[in-house]
C-alpha positions as CSV (number, residue, x, y, z in Angstrom):
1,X,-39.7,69.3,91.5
2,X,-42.3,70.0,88.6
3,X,-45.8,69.4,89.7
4,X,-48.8,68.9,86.8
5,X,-50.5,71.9,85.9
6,X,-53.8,69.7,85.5
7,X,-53.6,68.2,89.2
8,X,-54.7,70.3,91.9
9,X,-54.5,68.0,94.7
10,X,-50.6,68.1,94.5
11,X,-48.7,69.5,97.6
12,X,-45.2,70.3,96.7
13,X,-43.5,69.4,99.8
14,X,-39.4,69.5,98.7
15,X,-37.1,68.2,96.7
16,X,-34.7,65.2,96.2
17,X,-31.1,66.5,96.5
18,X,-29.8,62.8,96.0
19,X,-30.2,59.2,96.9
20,X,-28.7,58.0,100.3
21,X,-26.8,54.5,101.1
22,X,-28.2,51.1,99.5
23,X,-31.7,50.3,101.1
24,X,-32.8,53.1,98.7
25,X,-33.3,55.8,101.5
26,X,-33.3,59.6,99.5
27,X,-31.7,62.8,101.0
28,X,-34.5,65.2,100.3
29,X,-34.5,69.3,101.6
30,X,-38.3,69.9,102.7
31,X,-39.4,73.1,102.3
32,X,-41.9,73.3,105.3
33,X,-39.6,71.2,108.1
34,X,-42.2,71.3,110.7
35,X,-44.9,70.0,108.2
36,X,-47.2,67.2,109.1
37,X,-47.1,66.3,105.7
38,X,-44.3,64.2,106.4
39,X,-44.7,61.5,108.6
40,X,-44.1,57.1,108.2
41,X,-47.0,55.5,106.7
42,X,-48.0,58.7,104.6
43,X,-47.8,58.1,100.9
44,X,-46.0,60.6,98.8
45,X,-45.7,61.1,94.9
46,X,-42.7,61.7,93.1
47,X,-42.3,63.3,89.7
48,X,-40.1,65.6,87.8
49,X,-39.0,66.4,84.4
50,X,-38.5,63.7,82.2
51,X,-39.6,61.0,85.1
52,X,-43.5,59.4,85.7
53,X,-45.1,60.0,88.6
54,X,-44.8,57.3,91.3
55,X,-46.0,56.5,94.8
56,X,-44.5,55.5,98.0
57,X,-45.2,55.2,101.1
58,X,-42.9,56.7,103.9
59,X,-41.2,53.9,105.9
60,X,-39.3,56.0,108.4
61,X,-37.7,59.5,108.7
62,X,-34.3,60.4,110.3
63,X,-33.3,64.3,111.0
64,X,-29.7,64.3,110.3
65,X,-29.5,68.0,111.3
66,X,-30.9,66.7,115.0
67,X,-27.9,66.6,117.4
């Protein structure tokens, strides 16, 4: 993930590794797993190289390392 020198209020929280089944859910590795950051109803930003910057809001999490 490639955050914008010029923004400071940017949290890099992971990365997309790929997209997952067809309601457009991603399979993303976070680099803090027991961050707060991530929780349904937060909104996130995406951006990398070579792709604007767009939000989303979180509409649910599943752990698929969970048991």
């Amino acid at each position: 993930m490639r955050i914008d020198q010029n923004s400071t209020s940017l949290i890099a929280l992971g990365e997309i590794i790929k997209p997952h089944g067809l309601k457009g859910e991603l399979k993303f590795y976070l680099y803090n797993p027991s961050s707060a950051n991530m929780a349904v109803g937060k909104m996130v930003q995406l951006t990398g190289k070579n792709i604007p910057k767009m939000e989303f809001e979180i509409e649910g999490i599943s752990d698929s390392s969970l048991p």
